[in-house]
C-alpha positions in Angstrom: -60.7 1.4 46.0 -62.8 -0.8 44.6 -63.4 -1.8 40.9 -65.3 1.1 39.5 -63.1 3.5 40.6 -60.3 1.9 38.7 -62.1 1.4 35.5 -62.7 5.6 36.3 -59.0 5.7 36.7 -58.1 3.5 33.2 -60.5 5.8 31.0 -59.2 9.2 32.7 -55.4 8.2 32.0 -56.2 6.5 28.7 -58.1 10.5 28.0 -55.0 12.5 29.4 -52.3 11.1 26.8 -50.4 10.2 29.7 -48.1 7.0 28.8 -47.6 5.3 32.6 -49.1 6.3 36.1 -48.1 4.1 39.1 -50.6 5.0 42.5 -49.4 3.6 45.7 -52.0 3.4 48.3 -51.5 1.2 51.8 -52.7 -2.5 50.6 -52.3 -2.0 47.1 -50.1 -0.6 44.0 -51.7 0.2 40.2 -49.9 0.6 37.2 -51.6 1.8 34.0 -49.4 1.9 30.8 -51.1 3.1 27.9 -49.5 2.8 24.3 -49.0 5.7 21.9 -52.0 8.2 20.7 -54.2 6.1 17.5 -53.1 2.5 19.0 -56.2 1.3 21.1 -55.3 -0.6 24.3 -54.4 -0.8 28.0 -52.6 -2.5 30.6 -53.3 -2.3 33.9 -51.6 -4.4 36.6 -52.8 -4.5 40.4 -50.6 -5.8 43.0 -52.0 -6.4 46.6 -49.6 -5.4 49.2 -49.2 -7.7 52.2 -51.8 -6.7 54.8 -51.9 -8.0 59.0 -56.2 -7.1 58.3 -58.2 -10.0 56.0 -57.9 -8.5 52.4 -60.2 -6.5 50.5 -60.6 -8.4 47.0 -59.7 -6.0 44.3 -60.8 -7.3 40.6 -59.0 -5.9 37.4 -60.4 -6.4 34.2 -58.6 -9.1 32.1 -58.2 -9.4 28.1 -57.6 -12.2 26.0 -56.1 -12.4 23.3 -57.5 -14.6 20.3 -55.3 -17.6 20.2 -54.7 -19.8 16.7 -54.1 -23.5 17.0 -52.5 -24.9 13.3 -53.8 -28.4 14.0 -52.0 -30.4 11.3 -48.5 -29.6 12.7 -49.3 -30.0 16.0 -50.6 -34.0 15.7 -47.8 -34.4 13.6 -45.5 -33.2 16.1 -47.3 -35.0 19.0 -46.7 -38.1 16.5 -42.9 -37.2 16.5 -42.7 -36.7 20.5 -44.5 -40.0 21.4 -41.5 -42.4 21.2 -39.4 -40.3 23.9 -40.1 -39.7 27.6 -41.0 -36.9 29.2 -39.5 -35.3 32.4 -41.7 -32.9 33.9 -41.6 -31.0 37.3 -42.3 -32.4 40.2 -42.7 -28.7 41.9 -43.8 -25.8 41.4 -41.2 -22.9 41.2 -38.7 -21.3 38.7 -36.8 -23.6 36.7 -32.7 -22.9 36.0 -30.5 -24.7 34.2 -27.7 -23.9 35.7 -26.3 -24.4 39.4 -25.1 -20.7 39.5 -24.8 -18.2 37.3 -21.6 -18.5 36.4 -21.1 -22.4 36.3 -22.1 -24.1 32.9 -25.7 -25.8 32.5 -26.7 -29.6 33.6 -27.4 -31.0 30.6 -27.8 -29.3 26.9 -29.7 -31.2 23.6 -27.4 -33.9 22.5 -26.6 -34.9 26.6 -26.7 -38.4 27.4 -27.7 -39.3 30.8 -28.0 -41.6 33.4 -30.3 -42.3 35.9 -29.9 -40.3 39.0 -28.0 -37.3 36.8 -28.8 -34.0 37.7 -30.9 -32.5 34.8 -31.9 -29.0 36.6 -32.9 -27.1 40.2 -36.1 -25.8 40.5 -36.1 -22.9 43.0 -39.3 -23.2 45.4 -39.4 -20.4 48.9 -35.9 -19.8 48.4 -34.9 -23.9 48.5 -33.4 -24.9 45.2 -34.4 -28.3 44.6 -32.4 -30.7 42.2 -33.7 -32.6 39.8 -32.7 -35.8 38.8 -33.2 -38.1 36.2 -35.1 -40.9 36.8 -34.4 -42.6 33.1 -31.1 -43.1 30.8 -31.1 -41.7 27.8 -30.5 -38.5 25.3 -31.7 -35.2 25.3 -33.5 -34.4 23.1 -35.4 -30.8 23.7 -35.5 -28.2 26.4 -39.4 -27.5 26.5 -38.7 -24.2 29.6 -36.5 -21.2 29.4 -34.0 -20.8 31.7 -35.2 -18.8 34.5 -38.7 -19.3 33.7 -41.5 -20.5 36.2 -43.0 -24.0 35.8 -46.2 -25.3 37.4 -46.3 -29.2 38.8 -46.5 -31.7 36.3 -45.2 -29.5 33.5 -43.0 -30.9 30.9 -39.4 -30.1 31.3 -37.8 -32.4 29.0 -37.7 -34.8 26.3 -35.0 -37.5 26.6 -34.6 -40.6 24.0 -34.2 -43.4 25.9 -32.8 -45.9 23.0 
């Protein structure tokens, strides 16, 4: 299938009134949702399938949304963020801030820690890696969700080291 015929695909289903149509073929899966009749849009989301053959690219068509940046607060926050230290990821992978679901998180705002503390495991190919402070300090902000995915380098936390 290539991208054509799924454009064809989007404007048929987007014509029937239908609300969700999944298609499985053998190296991929489509899912077009539409939203109610008089509210213009679509979502279409294209998942290859693992394949033992070299993969056939597939190319869906992407929309952005218009993003707003209020630049007064945010150099005023930067300002504000500037005297602590940052802990970001050393991995990629999903961040939790808890060992297991039903023990109590590492650290919460207000958490003093030491070095070598355990602030968080980040789960990479089913390893879940701990990740320790390498400062003393305060928290100060949680800047991920719990359960969230976080790319290498990204900011974690903000810890007060006075």
């Amino acid at each position: 299938m290539d991208i054509r015929e799924i454009q064809n695909l989007i404007k048929f289903v987007a014509k029937s009134g239908a609300t969700e149509v999944k298609l499985e073929m053998d190296d991929f899966k489509i899912t077009i949702k539409t939203t109610a009749e008089g509210v213009e849009g679509t979502t279409t989301y294209v998942q290859q399938m693992p394949m033992h053959a070299a993969p056939q690219m597939v190319a869906a068509p992407v929309v952005a949304a218009p993003v707003v940046a209020d630049a007064p607060a945010s150099t005023s926050s930067t300002d504000d963020n500037s005297k602590y230290i940052t802990v970001k990821s050393p991995i990629i992978g999903t961040f939790y801030r808890k060992p297991a679901p039903d023990k109590p998180m590492f650290v919460e705002v207000g958490s003093t820690i030491g070095k070598g503390d355990v602030l968080c495991v980040i789960e990479a190919m089913k390893l879940f890696n701990e990740i320790e402070s390498e400062v003393s300090g305060k928290i100060v902000k949680v800047l991920v969700d719990d359960a969230s995915p976080v790319e290498f380098d990204q900011p974690l936390f903000l810890v007060d080291p006075s």
